[in-house]
Every structure is written in structure tokens, then in C-alpha cells.
N, CA, C and O of each residue as an XYZ file, in Angstrom:
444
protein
N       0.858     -1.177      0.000
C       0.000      0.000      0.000
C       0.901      1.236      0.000
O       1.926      1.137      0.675
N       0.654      2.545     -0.740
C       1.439      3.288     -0.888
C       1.134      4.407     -0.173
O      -0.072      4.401      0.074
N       1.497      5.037      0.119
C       0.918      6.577      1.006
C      -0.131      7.268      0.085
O      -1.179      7.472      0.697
N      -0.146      7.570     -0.846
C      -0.917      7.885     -1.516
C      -2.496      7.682     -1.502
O      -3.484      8.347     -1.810
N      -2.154      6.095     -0.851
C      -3.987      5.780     -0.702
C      -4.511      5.736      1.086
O      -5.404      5.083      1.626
N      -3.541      6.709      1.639
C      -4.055      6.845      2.958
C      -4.409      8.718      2.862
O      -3.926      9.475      2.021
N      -5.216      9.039      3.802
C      -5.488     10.127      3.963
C      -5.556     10.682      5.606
O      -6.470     10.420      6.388
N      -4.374     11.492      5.898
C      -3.738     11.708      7.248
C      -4.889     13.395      7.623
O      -4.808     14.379      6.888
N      -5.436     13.364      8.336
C      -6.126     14.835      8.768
C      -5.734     14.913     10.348
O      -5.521     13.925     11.051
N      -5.670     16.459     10.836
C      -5.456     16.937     11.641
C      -6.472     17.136     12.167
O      -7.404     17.597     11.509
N      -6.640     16.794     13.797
C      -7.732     17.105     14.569
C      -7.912     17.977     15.316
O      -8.925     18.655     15.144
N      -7.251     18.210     16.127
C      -6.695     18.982     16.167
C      -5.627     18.718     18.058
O      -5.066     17.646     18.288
N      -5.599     19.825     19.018
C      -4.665     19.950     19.840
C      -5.056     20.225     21.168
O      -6.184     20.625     21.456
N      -3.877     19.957     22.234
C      -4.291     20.352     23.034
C      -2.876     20.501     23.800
O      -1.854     19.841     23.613
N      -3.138     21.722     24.863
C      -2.389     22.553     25.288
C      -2.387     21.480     27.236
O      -3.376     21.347     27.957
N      -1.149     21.013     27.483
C      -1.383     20.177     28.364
C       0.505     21.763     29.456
O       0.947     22.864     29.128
N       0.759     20.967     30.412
C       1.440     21.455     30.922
C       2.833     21.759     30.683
O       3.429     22.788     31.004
N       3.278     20.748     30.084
C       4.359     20.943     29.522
C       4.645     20.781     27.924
O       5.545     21.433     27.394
N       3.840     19.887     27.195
C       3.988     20.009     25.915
C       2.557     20.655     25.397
O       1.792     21.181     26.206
N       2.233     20.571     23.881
C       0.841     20.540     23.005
C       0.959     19.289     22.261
O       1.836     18.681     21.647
N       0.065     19.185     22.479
C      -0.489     17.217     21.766
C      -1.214     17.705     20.766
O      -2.301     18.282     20.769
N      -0.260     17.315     19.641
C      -1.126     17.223     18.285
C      -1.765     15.952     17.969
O      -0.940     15.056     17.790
N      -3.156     15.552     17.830
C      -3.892     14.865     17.286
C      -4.100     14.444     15.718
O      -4.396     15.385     14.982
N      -3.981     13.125     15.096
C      -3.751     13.296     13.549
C      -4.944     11.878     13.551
O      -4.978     11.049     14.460
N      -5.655     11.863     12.595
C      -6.003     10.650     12.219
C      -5.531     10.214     10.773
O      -5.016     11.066     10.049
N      -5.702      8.833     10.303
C      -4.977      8.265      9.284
C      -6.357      7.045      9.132
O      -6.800      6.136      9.834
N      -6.709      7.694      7.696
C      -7.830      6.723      7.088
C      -7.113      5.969      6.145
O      -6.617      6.584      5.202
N      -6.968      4.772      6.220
C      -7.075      3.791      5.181
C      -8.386      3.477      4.122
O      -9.585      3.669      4.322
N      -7.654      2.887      2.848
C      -8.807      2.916      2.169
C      -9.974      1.386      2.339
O     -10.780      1.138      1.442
N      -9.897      0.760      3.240
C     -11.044     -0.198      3.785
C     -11.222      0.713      4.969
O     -11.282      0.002      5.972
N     -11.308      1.705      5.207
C     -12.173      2.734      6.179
C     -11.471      2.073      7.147
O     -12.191      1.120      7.442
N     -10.358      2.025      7.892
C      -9.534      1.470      9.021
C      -9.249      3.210      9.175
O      -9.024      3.970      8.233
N      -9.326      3.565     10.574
C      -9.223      4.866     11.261
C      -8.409      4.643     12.289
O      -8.815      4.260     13.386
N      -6.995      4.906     11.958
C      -5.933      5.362     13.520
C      -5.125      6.595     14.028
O      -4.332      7.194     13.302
N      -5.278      6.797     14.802
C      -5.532      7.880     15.798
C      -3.843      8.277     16.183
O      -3.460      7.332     16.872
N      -2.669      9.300     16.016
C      -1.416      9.177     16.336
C      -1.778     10.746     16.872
O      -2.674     11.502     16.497
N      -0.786     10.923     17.839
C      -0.897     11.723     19.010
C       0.585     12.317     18.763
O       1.502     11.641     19.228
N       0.981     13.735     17.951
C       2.688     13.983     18.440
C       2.387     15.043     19.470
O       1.329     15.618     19.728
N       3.700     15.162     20.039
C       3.887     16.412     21.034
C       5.087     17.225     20.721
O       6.143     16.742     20.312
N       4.842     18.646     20.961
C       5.978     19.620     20.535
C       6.375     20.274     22.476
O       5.481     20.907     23.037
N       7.449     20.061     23.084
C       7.410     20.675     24.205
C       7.046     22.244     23.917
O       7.245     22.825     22.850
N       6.542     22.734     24.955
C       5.988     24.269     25.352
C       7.312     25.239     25.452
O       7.342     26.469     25.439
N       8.719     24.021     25.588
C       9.554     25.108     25.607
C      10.363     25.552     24.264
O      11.202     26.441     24.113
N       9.836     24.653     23.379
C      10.428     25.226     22.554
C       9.596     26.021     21.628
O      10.162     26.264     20.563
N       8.144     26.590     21.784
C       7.620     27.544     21.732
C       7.911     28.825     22.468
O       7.878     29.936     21.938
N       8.235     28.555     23.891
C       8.868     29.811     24.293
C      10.535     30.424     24.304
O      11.163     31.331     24.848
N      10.826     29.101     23.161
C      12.376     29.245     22.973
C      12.274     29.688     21.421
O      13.204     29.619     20.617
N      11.010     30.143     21.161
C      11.009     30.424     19.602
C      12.099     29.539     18.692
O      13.080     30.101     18.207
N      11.840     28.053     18.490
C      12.287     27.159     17.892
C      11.489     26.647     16.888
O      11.920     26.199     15.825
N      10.059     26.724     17.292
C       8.900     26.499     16.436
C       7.681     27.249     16.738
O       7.137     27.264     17.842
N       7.119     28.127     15.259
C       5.881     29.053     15.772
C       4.403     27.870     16.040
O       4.050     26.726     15.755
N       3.977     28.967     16.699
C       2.382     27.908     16.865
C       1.490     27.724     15.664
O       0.528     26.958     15.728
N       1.804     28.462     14.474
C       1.143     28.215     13.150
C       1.829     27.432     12.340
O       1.427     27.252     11.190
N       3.125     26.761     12.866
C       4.088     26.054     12.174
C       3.956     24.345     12.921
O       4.442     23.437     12.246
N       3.467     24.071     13.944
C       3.037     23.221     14.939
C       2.675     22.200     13.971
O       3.334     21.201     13.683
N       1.436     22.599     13.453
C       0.579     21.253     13.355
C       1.284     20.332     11.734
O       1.271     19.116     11.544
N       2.042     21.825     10.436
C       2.916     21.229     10.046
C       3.975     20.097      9.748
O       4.225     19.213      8.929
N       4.586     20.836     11.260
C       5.551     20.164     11.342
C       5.375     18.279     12.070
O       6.026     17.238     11.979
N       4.185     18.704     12.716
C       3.784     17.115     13.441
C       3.571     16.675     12.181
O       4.291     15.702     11.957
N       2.547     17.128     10.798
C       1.992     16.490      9.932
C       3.698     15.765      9.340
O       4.084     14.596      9.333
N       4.170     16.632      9.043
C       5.419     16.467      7.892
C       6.114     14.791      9.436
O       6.323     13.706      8.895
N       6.249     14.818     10.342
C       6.755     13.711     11.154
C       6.019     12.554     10.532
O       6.440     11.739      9.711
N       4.815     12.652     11.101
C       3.676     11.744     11.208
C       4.147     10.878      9.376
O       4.570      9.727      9.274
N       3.964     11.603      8.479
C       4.328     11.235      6.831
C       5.088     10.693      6.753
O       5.015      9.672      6.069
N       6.718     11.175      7.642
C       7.456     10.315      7.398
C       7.342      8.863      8.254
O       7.821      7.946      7.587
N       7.081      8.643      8.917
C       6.908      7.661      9.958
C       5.752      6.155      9.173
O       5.465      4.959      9.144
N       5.596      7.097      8.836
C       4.097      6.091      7.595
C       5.275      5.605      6.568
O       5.624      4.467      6.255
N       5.637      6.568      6.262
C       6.427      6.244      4.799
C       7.839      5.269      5.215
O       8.307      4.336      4.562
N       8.212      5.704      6.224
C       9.341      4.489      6.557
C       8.545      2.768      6.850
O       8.931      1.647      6.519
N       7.506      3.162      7.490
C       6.953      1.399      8.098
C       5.856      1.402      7.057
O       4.932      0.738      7.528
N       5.566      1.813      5.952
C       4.900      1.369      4.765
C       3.358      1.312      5.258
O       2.546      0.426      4.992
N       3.120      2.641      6.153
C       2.002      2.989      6.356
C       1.437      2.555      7.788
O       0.448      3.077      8.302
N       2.118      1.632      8.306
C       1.830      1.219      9.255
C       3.207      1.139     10.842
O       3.899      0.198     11.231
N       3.114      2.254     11.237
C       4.217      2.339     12.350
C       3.716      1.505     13.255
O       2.617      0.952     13.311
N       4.997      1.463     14.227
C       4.529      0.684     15.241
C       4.430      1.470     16.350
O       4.273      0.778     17.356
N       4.464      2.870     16.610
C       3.831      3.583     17.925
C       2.601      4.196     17.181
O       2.094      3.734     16.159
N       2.105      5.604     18.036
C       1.212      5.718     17.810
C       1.050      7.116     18.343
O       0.188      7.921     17.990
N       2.284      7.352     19.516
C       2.654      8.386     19.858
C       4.005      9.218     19.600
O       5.019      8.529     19.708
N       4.178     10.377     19.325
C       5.434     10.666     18.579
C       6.057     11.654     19.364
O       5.234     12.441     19.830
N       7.388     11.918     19.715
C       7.674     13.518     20.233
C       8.874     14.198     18.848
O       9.870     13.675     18.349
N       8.222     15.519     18.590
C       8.557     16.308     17.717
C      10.077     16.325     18.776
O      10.136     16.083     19.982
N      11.266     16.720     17.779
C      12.836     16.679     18.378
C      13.185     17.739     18.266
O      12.541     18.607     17.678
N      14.150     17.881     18.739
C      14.968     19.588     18.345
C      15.806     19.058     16.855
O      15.750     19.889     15.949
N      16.356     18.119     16.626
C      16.030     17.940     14.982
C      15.208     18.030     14.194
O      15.268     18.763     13.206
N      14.257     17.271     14.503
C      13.052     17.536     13.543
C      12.367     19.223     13.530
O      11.838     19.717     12.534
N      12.526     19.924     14.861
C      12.261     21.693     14.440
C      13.463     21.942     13.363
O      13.183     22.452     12.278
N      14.632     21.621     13.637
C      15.563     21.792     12.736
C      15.640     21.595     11.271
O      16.472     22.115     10.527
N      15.011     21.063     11.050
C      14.448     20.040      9.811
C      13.738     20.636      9.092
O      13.955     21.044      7.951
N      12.774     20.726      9.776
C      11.916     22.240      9.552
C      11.902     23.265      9.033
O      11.307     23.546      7.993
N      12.677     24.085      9.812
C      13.080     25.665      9.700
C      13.799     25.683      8.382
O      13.617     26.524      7.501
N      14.983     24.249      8.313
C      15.951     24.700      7.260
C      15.116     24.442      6.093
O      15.467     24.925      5.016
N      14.260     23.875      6.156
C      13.414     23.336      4.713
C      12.631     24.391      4.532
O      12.579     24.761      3.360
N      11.889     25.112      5.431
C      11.114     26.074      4.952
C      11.833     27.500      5.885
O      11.497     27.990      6.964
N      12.563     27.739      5.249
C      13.719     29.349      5.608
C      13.660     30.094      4.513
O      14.389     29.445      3.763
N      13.262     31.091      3.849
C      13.751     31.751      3.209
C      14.622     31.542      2.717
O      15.586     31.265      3.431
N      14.859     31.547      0.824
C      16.445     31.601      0.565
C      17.015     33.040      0.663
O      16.248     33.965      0.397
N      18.030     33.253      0.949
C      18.270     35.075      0.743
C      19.198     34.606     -0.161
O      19.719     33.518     -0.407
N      19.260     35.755     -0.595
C      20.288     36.321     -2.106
C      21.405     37.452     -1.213
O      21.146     38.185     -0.258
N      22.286     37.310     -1.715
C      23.002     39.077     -1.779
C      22.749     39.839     -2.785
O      23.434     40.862     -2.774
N      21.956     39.734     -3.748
C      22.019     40.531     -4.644
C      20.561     40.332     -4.724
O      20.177     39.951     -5.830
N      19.789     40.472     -3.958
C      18.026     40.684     -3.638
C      17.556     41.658     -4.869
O      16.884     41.411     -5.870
N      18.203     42.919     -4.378
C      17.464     44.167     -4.882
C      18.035     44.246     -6.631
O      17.239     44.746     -7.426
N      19.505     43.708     -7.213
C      20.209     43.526     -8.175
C      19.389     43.889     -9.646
O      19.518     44.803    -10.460
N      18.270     42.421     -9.540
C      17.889     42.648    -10.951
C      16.897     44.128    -10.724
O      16.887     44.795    -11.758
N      16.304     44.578     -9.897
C      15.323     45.290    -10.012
C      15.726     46.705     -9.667
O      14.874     47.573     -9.476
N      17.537     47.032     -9.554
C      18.499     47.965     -9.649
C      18.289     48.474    -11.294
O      17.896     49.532    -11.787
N      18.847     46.918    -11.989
C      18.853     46.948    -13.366
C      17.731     47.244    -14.213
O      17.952     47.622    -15.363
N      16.651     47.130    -13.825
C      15.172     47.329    -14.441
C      15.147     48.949    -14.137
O      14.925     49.671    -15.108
N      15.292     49.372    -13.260
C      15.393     50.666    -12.554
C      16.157     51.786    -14.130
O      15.862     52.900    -14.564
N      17.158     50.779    -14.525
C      18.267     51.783    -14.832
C      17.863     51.832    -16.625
O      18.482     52.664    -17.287
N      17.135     51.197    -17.135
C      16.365     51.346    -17.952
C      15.768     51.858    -18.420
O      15.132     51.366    -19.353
């Protein structure tokens, strides 16, 4: 079975004492419904490591891979987001910068 024929939705969260528990379900296509639970600690929200609109993301993008390594079927059920995996993250979706940003539109300018 390929990832393709599962369909992963977000349920959503909850704000516990020390981490947020992201909630995900994962439909198979004979209607089989399982339930995976990640957590992002609270401190690395207040360590600005990961934003709270970047959260459920980044659990999704875990959760995908975790399917995709055990061929859809992991063997937990509960996950904790890492200070790699924020890492993972950030560098994948960072901005590229240029040094020469403003360059072509210097040159359009001079036209």
C-alpha cells in the first residue's frame, strides 16, 4: 500500500502542561481509522524554535514520514517532535536570501 492511498487529517490539539499534543487521524482505504498523538514541548515555543502556526505542520510532515518508513503502518502511535526535527523544519522552509536581492530590479530601474 502506498501513502498515496491513505489520507492523514489533523484534529486537532491540546495545550497540556508541559507540551501541546497534536492529534492526527490516518484513514485507510477499507475505512480502518488510527488515531497518532505527536507532542511539541511548550519550551520550545517559548524558545522560539517552532511558531504555533508552524506546529501542526511540522507534526503532519513527522507523522508522513513515519508512515512512509513502516509502509504505512508504524509501530507507535505516539510521537515527540525533536529539536532535529524543528531543525528540519526551519531549514526546509527558511527563506532563501540572495546578496544581490534588490540587483535585478536595480537593473530594471536603470532602464
Amino acid at each position: 500500500m502506498t501513502q498515496n492511498n491513505i489520507i492523514v487529517q489533523f484534529v486537532g490539539f491540546e495545550v497540556k502542561p508541559l507540551v501541546r499534543e497534536y492529534t492526527f487521524t490516518v484513514r485507510e482505504p477499507a475505512n480502518v481509522v488510527r488515531e497518532f498523538t505527536l507532542t511539541i514541548t511548550n519550551e520550545a515555543f517559548n524558545g522560539r524554535r517552532v511558531r504555533y502556526q508552524d506546529a501542526p505542520d511540522v507534526c503532519s510532515l513527522k507523522l508522513r514520514r513515519e508512515l512512509a518508513t513502516y509502509e504505512n503502518h508504524p509501530p507507535g502511535t505516539h510521537y515527540r517532535i525533536t529539536d532535529a526535527d524543528l531543525e528540519d523544519y526551519r531549514s526546509s522552509h527558511s527563506p532563501r536570501s540572495s546578496k544581490h536581492r534588490f540587483a535585478s530590479r536595480k537593473a530594471e530601474q536603470e532602464y
